[in-house]
N, CA and C atoms of all chains as a GROMACS GRO file, in nm:
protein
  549
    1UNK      N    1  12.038  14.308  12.936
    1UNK     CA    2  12.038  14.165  12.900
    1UNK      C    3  12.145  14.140  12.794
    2UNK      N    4  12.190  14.041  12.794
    2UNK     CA    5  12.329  14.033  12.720
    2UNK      C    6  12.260  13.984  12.590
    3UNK      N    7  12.346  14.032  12.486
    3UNK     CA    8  12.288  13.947  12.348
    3UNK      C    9  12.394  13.927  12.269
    4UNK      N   10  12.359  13.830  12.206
    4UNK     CA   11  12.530  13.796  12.127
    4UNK      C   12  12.505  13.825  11.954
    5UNK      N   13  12.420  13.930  11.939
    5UNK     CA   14  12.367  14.010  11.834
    5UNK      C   15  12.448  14.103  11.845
    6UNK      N   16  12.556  14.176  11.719
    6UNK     CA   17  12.629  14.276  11.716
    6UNK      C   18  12.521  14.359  11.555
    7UNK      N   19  12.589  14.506  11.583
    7UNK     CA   20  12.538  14.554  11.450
    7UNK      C   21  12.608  14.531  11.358
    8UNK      N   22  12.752  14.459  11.380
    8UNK     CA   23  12.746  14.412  11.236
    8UNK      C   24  12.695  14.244  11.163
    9UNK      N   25  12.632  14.179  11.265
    9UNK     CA   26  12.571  14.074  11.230
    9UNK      C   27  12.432  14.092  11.174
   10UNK      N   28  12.370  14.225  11.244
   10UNK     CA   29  12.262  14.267  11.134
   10UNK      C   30  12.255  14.314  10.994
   11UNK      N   31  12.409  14.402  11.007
   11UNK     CA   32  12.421  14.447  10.885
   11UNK      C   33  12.470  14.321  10.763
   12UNK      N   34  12.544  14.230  10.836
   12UNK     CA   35  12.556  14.084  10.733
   12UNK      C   36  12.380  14.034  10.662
   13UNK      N   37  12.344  14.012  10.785
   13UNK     CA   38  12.220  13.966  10.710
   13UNK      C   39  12.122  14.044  10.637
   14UNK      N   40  12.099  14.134  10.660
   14UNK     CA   41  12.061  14.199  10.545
   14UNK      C   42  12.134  14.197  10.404
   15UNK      N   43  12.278  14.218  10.391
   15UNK     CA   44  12.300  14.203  10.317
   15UNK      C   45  12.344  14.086  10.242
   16UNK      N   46  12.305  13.997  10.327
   16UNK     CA   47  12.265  13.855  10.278
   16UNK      C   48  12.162  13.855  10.146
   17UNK      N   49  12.060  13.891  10.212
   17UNK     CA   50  11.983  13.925  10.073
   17UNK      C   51  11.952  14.019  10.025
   18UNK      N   52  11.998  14.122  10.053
   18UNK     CA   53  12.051  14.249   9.940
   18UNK      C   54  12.118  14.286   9.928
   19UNK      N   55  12.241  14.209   9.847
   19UNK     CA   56  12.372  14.231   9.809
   19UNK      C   57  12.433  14.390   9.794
   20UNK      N   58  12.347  14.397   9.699
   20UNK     CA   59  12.387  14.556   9.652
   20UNK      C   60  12.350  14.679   9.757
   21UNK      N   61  12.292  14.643   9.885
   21UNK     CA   62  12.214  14.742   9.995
   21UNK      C   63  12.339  14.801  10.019
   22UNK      N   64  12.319  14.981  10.025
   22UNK     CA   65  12.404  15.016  10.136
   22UNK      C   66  12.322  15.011  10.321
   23UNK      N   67  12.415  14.950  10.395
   23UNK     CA   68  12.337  14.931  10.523
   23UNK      C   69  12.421  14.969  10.621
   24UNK      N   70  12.384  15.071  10.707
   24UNK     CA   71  12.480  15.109  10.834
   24UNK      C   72  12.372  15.099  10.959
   25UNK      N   73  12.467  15.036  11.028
   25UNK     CA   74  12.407  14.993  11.158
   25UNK      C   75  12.476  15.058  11.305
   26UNK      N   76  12.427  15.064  11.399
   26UNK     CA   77  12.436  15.115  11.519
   26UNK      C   78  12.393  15.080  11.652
   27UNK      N   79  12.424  15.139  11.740
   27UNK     CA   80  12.352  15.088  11.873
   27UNK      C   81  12.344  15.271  11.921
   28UNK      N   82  12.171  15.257  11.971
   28UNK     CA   83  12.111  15.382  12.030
   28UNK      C   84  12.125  15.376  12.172
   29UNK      N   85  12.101  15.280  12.230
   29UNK     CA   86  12.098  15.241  12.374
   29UNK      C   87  12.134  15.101  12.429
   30UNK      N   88  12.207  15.064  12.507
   30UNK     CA   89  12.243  14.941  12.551
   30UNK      C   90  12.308  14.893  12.459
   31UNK      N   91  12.305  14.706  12.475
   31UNK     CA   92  12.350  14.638  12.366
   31UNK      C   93  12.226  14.580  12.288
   32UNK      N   94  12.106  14.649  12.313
   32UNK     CA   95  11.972  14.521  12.199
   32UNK      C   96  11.881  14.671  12.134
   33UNK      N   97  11.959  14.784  12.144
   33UNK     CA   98  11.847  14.887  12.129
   33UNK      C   99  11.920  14.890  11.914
   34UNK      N  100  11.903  14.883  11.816
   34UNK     CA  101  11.942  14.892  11.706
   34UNK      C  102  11.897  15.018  11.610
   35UNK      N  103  11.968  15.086  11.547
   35UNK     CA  104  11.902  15.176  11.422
   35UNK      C  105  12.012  15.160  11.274
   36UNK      N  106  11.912  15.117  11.192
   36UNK     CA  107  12.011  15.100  11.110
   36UNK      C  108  11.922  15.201  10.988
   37UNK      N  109  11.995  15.197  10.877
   37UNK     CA  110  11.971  15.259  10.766
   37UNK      C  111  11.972  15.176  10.651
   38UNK      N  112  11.880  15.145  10.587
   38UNK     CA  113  11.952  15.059  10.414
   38UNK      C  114  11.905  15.134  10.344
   39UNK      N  115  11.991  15.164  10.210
   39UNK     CA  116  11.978  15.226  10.118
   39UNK      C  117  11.957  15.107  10.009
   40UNK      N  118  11.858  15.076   9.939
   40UNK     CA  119  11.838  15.011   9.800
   40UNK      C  120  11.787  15.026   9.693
   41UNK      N  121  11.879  15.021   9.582
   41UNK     CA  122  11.790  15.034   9.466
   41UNK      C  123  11.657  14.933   9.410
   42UNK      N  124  11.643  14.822   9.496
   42UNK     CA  125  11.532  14.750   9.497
   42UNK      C  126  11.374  14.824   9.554
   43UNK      N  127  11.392  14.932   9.658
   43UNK     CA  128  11.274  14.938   9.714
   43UNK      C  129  11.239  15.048   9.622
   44UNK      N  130  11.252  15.078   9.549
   44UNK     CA  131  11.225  15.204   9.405
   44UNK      C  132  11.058  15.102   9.386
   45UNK      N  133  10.998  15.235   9.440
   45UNK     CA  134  10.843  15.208   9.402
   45UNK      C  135  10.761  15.148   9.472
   46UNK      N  136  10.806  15.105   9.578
   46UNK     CA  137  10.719  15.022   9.707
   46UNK      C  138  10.716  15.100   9.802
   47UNK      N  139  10.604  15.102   9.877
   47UNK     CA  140  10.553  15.172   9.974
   47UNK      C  141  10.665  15.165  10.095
   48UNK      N  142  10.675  15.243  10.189
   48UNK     CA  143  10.742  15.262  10.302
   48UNK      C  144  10.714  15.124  10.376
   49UNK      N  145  10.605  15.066  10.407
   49UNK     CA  146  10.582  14.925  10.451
   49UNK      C  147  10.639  14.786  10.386
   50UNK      N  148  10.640  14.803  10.289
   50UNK     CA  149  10.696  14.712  10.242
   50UNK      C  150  10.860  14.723  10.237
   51UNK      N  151  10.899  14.843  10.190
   51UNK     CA  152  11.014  14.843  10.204
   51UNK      C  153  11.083  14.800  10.392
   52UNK      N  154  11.002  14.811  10.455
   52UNK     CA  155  11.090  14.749  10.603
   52UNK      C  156  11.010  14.594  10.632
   53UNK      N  157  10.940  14.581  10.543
   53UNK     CA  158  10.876  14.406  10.530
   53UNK      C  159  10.988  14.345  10.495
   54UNK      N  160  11.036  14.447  10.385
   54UNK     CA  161  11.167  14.323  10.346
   54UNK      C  162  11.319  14.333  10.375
   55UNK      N  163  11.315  14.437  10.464
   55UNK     CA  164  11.446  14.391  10.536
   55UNK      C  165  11.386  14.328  10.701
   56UNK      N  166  11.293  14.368  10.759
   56UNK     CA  167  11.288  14.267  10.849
   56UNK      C  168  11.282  14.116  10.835
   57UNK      N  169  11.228  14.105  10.691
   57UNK     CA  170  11.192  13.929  10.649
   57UNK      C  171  11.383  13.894  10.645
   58UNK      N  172  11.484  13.983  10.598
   58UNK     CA  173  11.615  13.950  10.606
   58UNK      C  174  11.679  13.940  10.740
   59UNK      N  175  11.612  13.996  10.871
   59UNK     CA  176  11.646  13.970  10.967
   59UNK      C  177  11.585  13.825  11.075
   60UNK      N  178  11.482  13.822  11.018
   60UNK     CA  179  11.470  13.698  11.069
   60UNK      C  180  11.388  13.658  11.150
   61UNK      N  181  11.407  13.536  11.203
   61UNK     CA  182  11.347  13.516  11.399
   61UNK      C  183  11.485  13.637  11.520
   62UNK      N  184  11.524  13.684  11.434
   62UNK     CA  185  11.585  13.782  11.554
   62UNK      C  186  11.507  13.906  11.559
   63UNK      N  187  11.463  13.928  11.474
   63UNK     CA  188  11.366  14.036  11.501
   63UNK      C  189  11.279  14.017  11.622
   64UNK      N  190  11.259  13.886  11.677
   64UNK     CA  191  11.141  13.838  11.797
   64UNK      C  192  11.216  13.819  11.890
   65UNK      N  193  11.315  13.813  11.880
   65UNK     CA  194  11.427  13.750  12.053
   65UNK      C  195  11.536  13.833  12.038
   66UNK      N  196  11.635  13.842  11.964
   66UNK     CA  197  11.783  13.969  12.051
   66UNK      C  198  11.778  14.099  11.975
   67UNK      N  199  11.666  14.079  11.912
   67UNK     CA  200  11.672  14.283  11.893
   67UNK      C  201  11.548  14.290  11.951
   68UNK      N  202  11.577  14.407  12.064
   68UNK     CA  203  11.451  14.438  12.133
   68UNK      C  204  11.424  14.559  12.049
   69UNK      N  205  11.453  14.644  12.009
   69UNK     CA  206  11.426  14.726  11.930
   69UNK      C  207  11.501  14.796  11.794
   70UNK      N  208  11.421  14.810  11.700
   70UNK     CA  209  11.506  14.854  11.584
   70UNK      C  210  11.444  14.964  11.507
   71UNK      N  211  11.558  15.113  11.547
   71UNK     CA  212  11.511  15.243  11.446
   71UNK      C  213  11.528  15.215  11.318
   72UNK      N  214  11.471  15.170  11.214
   72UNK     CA  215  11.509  15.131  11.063
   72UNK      C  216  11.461  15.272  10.992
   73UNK      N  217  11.559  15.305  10.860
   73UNK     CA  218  11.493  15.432  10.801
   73UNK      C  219  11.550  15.332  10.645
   74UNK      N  220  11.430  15.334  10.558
   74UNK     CA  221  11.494  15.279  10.426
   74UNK      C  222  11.453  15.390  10.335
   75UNK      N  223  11.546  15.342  10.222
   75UNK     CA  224  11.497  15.498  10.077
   75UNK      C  225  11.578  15.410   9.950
   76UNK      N  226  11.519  15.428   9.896
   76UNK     CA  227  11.548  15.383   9.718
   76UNK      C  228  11.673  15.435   9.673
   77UNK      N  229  11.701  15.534   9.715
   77UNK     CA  230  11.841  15.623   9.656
   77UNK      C  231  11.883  15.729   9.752
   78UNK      N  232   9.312  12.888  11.578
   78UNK     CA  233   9.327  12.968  11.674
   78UNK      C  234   9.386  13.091  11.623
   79UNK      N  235   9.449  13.080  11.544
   79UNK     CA  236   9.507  13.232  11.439
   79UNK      C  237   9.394  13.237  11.366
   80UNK      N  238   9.329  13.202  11.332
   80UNK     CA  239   9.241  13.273  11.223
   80UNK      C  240   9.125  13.363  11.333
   81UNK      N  241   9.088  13.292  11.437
   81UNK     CA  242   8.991  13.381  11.561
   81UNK      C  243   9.065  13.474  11.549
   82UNK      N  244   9.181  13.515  11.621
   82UNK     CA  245   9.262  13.634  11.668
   82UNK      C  246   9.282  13.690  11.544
   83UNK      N  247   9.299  13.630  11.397
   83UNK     CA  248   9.303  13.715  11.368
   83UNK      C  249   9.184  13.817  11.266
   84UNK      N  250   9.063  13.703  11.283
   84UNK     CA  251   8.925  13.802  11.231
   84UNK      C  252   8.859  13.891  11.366
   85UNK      N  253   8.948  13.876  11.532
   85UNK     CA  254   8.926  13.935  11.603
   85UNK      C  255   8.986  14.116  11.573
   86UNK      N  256   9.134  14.058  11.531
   86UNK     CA  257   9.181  14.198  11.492
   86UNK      C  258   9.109  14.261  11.366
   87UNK      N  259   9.091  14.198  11.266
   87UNK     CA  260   9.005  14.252  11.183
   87UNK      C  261   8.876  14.304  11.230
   88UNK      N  262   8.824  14.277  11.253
   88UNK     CA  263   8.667  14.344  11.358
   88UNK      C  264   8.736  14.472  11.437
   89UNK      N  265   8.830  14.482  11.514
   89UNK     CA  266   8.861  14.597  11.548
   89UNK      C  267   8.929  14.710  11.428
   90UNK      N  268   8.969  14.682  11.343
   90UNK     CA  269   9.095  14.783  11.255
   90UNK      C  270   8.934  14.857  11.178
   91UNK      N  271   8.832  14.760  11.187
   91UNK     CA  272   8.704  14.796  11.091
   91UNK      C  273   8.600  14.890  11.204
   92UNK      N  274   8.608  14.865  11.321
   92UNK     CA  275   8.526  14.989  11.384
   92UNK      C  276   8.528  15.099  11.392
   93UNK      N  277   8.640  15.121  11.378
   93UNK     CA  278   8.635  15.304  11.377
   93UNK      C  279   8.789  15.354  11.238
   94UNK      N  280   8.788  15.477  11.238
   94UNK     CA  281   8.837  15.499  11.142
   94UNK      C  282   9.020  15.490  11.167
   95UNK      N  283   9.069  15.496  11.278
   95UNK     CA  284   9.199  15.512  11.290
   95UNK      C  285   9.200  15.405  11.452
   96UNK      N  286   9.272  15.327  11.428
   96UNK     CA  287   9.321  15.220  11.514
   96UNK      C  288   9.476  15.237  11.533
   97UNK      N  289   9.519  15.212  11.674
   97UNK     CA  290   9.619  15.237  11.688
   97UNK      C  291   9.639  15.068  11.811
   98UNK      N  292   9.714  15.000  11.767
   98UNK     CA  293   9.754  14.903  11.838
   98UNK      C  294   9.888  14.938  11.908
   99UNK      N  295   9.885  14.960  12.054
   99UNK     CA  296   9.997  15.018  12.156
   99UNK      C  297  10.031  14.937  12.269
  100UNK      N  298  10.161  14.946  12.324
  100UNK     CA  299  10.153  14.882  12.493
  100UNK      C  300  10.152  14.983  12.567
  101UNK      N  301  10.009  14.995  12.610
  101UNK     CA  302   9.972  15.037  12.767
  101UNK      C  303   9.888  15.117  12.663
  102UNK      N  304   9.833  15.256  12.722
  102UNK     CA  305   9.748  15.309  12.698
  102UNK      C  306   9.762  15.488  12.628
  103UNK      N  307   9.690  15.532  12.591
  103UNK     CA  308   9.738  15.660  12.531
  103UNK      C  309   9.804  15.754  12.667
  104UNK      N  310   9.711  15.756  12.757
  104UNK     CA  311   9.741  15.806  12.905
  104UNK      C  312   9.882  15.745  12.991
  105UNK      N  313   9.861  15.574  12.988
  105UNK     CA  314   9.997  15.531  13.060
  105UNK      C  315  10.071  15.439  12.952
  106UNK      N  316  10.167  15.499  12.850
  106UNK     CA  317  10.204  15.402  12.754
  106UNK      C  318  10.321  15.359  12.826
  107UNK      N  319  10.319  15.215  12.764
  107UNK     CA  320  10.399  15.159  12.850
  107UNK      C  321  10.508  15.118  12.764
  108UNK      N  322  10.564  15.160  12.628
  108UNK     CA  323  10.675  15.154  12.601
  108UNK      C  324  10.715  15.290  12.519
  109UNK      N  325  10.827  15.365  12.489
  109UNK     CA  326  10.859  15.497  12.474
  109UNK      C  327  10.821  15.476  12.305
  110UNK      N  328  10.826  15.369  12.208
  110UNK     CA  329  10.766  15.358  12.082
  110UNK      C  330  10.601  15.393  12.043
  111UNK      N  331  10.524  15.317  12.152
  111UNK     CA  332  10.416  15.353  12.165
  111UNK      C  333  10.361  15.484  12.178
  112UNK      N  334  10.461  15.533  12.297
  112UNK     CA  335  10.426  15.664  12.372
  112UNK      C  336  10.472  15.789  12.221
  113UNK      N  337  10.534  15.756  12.138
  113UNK     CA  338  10.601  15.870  12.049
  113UNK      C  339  10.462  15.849  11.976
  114UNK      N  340  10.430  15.733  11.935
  114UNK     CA  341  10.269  15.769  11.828
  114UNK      C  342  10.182  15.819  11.886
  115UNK      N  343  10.160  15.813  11.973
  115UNK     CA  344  10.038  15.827  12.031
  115UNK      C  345  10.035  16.001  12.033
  116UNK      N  346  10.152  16.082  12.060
  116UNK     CA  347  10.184  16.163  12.139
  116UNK      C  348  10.169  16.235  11.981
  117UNK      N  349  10.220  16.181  11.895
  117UNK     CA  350  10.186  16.255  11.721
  117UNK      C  351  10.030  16.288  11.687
  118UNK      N  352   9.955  16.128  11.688
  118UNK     CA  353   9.801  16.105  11.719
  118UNK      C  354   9.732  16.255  11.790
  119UNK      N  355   9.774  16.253  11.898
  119UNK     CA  356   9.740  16.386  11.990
  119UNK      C  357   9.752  16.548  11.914
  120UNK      N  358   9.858  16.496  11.840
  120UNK     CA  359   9.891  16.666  11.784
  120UNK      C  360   9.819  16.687  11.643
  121UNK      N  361   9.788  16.563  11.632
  121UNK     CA  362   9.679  16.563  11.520
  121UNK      C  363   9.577  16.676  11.492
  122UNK      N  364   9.491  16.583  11.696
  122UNK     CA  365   9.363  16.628  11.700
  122UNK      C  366   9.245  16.542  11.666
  123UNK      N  367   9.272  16.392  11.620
  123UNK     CA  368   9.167  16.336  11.577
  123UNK      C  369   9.148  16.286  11.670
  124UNK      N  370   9.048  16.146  11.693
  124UNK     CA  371   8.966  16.102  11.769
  124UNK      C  372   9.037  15.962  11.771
  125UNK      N  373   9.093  15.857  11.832
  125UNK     CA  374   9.142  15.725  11.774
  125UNK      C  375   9.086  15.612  11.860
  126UNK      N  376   9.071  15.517  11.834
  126UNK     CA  377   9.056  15.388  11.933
  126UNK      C  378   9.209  15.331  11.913
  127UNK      N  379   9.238  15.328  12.076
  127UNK     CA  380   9.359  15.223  12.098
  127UNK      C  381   9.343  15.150  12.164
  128UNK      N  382   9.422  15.024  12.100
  128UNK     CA  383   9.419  14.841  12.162
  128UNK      C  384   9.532  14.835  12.251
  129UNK      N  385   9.481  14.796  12.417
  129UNK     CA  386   9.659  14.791  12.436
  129UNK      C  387   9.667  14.634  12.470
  130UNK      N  388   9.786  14.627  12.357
  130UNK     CA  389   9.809  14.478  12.328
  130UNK      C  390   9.828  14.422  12.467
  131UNK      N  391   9.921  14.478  12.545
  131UNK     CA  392   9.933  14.393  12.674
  131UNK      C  393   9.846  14.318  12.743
  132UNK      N  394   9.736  14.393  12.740
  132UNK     CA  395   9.609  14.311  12.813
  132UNK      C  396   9.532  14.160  12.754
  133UNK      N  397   9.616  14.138  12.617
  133UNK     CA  398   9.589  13.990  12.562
  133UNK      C  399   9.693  13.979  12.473
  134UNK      N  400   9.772  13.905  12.509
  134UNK     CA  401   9.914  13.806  12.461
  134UNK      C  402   9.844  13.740  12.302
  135UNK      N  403   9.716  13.683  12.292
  135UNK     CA  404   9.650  13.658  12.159
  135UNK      C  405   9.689  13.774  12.064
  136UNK      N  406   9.634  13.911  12.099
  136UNK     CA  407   9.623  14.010  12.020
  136UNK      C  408   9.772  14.039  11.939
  137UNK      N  409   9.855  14.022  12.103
  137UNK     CA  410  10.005  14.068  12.092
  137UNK      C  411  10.073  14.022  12.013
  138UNK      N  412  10.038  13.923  11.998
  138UNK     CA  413  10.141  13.818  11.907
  138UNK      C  414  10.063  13.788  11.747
  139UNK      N  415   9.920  13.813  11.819
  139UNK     CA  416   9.824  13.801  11.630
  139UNK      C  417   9.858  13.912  11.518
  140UNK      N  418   9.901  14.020  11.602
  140UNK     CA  419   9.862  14.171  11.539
  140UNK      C  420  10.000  14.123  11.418
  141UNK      N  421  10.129  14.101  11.484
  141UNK     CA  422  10.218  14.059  11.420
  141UNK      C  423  10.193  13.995  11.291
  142UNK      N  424  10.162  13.873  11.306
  142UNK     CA  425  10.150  13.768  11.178
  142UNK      C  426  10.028  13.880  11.086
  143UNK      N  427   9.933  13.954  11.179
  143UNK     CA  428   9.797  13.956  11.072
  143UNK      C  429   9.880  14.072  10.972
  144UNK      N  430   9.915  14.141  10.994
  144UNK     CA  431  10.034  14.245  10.866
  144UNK      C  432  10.141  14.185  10.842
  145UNK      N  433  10.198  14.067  10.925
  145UNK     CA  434  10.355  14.057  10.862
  145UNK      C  435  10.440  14.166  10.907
  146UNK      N  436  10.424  14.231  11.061
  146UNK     CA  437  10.509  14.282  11.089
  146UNK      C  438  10.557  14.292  11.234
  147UNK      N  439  10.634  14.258  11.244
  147UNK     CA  440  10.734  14.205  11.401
  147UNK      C  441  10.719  14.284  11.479
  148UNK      N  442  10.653  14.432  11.489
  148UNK     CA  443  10.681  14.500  11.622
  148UNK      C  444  10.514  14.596  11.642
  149UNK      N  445  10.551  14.661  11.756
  149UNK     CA  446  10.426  14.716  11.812
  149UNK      C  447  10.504  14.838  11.826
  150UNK      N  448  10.400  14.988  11.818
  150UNK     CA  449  10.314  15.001  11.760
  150UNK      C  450  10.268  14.941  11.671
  151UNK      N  451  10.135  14.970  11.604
  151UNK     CA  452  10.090  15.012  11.485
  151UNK      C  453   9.956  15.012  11.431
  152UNK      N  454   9.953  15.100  11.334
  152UNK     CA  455   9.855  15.240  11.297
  152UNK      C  456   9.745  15.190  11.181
  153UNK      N  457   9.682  15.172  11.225
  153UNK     CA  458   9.557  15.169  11.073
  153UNK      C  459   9.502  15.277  11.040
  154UNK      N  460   9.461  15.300  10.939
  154UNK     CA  461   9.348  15.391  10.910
  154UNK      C  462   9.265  15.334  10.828
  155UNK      N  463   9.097  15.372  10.799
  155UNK     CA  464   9.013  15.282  10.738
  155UNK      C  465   9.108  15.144  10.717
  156UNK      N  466   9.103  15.093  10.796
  156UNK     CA  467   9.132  14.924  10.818
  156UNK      C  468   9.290  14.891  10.718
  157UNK      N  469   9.371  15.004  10.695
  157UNK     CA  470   9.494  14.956  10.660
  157UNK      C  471   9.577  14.999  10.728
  158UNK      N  472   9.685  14.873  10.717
  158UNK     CA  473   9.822  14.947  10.788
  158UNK      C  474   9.886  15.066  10.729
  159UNK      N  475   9.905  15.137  10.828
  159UNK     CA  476  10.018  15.266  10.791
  159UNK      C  477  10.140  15.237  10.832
  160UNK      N  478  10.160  15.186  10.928
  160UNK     CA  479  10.351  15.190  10.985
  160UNK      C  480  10.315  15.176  11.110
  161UNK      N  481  10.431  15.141  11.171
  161UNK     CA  482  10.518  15.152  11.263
  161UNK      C  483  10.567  15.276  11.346
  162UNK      N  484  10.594  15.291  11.423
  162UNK     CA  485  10.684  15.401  11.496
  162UNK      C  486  10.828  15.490  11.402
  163UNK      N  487  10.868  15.441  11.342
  163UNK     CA  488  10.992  15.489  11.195
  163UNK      C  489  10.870  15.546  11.094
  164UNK      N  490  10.767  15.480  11.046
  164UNK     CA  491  10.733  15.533  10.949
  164UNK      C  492  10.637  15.628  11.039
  165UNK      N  493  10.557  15.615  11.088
  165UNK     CA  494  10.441  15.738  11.100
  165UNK      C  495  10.564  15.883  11.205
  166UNK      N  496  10.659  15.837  11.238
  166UNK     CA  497  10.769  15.973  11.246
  166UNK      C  498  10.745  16.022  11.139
  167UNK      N  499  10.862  15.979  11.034
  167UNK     CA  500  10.888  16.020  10.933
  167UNK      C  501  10.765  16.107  10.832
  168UNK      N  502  10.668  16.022  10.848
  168UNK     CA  503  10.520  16.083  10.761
  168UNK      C  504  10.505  16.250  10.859
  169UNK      N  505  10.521  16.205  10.992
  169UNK     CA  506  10.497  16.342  11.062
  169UNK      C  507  10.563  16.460  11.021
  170UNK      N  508  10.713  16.419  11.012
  170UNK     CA  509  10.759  16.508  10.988
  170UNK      C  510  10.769  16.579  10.837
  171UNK      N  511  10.737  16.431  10.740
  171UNK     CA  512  10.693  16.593  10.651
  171UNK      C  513  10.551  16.606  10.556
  172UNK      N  514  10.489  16.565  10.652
  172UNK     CA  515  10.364  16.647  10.666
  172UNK      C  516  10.223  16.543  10.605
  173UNK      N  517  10.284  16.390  10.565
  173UNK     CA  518  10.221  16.302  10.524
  173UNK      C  519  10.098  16.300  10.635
  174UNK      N  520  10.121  16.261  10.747
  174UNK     CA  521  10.076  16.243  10.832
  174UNK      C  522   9.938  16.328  10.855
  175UNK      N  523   9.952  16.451  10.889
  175UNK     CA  524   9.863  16.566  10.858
  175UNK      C  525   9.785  16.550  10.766
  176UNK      N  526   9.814  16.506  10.642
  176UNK     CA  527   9.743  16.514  10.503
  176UNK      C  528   9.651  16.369  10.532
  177UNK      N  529   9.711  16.262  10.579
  177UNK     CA  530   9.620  16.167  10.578
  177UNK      C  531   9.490  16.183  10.651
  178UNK      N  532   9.549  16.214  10.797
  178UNK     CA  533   9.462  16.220  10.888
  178UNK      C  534   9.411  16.352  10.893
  179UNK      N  535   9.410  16.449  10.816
  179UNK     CA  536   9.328  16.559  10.716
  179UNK      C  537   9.126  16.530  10.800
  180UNK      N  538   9.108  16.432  10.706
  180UNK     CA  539   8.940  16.405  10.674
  180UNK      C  540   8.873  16.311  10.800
  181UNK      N  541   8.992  16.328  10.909
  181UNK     CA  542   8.918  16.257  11.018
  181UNK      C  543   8.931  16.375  11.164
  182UNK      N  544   8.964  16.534  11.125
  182UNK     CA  545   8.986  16.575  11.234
  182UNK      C  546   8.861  16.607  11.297
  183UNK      N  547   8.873  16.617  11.425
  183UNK     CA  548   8.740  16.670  11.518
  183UNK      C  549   8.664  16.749  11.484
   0.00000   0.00000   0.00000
């Protein structure tokens, strides 16, 4: 299915609102399969859940329609 | 209509000790995210009840809003979320996983 979602439009928005994130993005399969990585010094001390609460809340309503799937790995440092 | 679906999901995360919300079933999972937890679940050894969302579009779409989180899998234990498919990997692999689900083996 075609999507006009690139990994680096994910990696913009995330770092939309976490400026300081390091974030690398990719494609695993096709064009909608995603794995990205953010590194932030914000998620220092929050649970593994929360820490991908709040980069999915930076991704959006795309999280529900052109990413069909996303490997996310986050870490504090 | 969200609040039914979602004290429906609550009534389930509270029946048994480890809930696993999946598409399709532990036997025929019907997406390869699902199929990787489930397949961890197994190497456990514990005992789990799984929901397979597919069979009600309510559930499918409630389970979401009721944690605040966009995708399927996912894992309760005594009635909290654990993760997703990324996190209960990751716990597997180093050894979180094991330790939690420790006090519920067979």
């Amino acid at each position: 299915m075609a999507t006009d979602i690139t990994p680096d439009h994910l990696r913009k928005l995330v770092l939309a609102q976490l400026p300081d994130a390091q974030v690398n993005v990719g494609l695993f399969s096709g064009d909608d399969h995603f794995e990205m990585e953010v590194v932030w010094s914000g998620f220092s001390g929050k649970s593994r859940v929360a820490q991908h609460q709040i980069v999915y809340a930076a991704l959006g309503d795309n999280m529900h329609q052109a990413v069909h799937a996303l490997a996310l790995k986050t870490r504090a440092e | 209509m969200t609040d039914t679906v979602h004290q429906q999901i609550d009534n389930l995360v509270h029946e048994q000790d480890i809930v696993l919300f999946m598409k399709g079933t532990p036997q025929f999972p019907q997406c390869g995210f699902s199929q990787r937890v489930a397949a961890m679940l197994e190497q456990q050894g514990i005992s789990y009840a799984a929901v397979n969302v597919l069979l009600d579009p309510a559930i499918r779409e409630g389970i979401k809003s009721y944690t605040d989180w966009p995708t399927i899998p996912q894992l309760y234990v005594k009635a909290e979320f654990v993760g997703g498919c990324d996190i209960i990997t990751e716990m597997h692999e180093s050894g979180e996983l094991a330790e939690l689900l420790a006090p519920f083996k067979k």
